[in-house]
C-alpha positions in Angstrom: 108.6 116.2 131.2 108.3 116.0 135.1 105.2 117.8 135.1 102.8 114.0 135.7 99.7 116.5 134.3 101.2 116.8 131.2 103.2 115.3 128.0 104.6 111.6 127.8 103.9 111.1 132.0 100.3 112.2 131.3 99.9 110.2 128.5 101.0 107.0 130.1 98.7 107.8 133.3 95.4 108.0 130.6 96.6 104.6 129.5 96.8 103.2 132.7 93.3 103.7 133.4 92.0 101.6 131.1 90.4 98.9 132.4 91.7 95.1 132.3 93.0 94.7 128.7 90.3 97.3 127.2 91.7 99.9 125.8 90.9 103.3 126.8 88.2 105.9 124.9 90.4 107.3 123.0 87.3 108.2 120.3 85.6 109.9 123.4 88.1 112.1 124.2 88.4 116.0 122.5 91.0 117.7 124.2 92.5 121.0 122.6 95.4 120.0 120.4 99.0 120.8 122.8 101.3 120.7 120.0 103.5 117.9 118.8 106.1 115.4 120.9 108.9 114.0 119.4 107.7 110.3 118.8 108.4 108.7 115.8 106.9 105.2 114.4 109.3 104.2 112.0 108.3 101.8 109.1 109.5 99.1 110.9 107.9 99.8 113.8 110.5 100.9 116.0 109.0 103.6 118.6 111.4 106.3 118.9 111.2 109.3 121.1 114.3 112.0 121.0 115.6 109.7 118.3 116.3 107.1 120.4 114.5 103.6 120.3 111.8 103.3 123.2 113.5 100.2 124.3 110.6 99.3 127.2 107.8 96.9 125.2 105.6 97.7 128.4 105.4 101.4 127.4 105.0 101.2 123.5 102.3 98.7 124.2 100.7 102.1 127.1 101.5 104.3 124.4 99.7 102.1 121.7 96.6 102.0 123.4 96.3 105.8 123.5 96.8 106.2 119.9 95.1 107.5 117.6 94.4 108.7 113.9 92.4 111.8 112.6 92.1 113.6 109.4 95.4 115.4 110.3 97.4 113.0 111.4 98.3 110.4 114.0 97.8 111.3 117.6 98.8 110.5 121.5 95.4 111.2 123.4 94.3 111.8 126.6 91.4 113.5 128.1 92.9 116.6 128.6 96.1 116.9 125.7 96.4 115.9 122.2 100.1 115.5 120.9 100.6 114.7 117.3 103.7 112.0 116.5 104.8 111.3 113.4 104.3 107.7 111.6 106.6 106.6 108.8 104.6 103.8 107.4 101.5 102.7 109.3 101.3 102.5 113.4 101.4 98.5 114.1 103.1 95.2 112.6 101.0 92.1 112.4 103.6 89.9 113.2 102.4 86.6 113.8 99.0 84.8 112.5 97.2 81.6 113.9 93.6 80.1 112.4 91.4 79.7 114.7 88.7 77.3 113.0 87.4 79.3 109.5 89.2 82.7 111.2 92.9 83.9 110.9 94.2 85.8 114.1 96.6 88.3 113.7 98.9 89.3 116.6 101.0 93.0 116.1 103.9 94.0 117.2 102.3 95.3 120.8 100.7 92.5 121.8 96.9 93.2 119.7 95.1 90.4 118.6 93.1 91.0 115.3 90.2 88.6 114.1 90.4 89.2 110.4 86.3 89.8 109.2 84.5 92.2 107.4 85.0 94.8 110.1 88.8 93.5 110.7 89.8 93.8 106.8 92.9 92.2 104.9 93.9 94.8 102.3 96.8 94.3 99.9 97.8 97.3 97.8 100.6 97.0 94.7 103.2 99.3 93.9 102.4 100.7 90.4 106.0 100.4 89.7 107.5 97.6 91.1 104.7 95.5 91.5 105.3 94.7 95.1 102.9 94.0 97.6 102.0 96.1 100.4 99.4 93.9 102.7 98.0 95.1 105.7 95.0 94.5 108.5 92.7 96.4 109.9 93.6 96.9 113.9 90.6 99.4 115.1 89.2 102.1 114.1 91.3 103.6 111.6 94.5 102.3 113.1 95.9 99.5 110.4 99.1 97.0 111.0 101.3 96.2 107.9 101.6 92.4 107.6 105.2 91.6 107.7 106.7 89.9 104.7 106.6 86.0 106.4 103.7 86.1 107.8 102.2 87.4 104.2 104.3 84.5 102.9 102.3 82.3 105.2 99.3 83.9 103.8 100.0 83.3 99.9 100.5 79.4 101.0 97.3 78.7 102.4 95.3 81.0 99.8 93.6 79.4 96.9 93.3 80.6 93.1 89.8 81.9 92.5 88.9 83.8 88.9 93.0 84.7 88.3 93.2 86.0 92.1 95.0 84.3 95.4 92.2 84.3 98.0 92.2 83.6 101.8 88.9 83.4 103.6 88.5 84.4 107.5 85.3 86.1 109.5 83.0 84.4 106.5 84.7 87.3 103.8 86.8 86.6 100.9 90.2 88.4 100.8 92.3 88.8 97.6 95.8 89.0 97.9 96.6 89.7 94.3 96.3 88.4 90.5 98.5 85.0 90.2 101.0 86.1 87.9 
């Protein structure tokens, strides 16, 4: 781990170059897979590396913006090393959510702010079973953020009933939340 060309020290170096609050090319980049690190996202959203809890927000948000998801899994990435991590539930939180005009803004948990649109997607998914809601939102590329219970309770208050369904409307799109029951 002291080696800065390699493992957590490299990965926060590839986030650092990213430019002003871009993120970095993390679609670009095509190292050779290194192996696995022991990071963990767990379901509520805790970042935990040896099993403890990552307690700096600075470095979750570094390690955030180096994330990333392919067909095998979630990924730290660099230009030169690819370590897979392990995610319990899905990567981000949306945590807070504003309007802005028409639009509903989503902040996550580290500090991304999502536009929901047709590109920026509400989905909400029901448990077969239970019949609980599982909402999330669409953070970039195929990086999603599970909307946290109040702020889907927020969304449920300002939706309307259209054909049976609870619809809110954002980015000039239509997004169904559920049947009204």
């Amino acid at each position: 781990m002291n080696d800065p060309k390699s493992g957590l020290n490299a990965v926060a170096q590839a986030a650092k170059q990213a430019p002003g609050k871009g993120l970095p090319p993390v679609h670009l980049w095509h190292p050779e897979h290194c192996g696995e690190i022991d990071i963990v996202i767990r379901a509520d959203g805790v970042w935990m590396h040896e099993g403890s809890p990552i307690g700096r927000k600075e470095l979750v948000r570094l390690f955030s913006t180096v994330l990333r998801k392919d067909p095998d899994g979630y990924h730290l990435v660099t230009p030169v090393e690819k370590l897979k991590i392990q995610v319990e539930d899905l990567p981000f939180r949306a945590v807070a959510m504003t309007r802005d005009g028409d639009d509903l803004v989503f902040t996550t948990d580290v500090g991304d702010e999502v536009r929901a649109s047709e590109g920026d997607s509400i989905v909400v998914e029901t448990d077969p079973t239970t019949g609980e809601p599982a909402p999330r939102v669409h953070v970039r590329r195929d990086l999603w953020a599970r909307i946290a219970r109040p702020v889907f309770y927020e969304l449920v208050e300002m939706a309307e009933e259209v054909d049976g369904r609870l619809v809110v409307r954002s980015g000039g799109q239509a997004f169904s939340l559920g049947a009204v029951t």
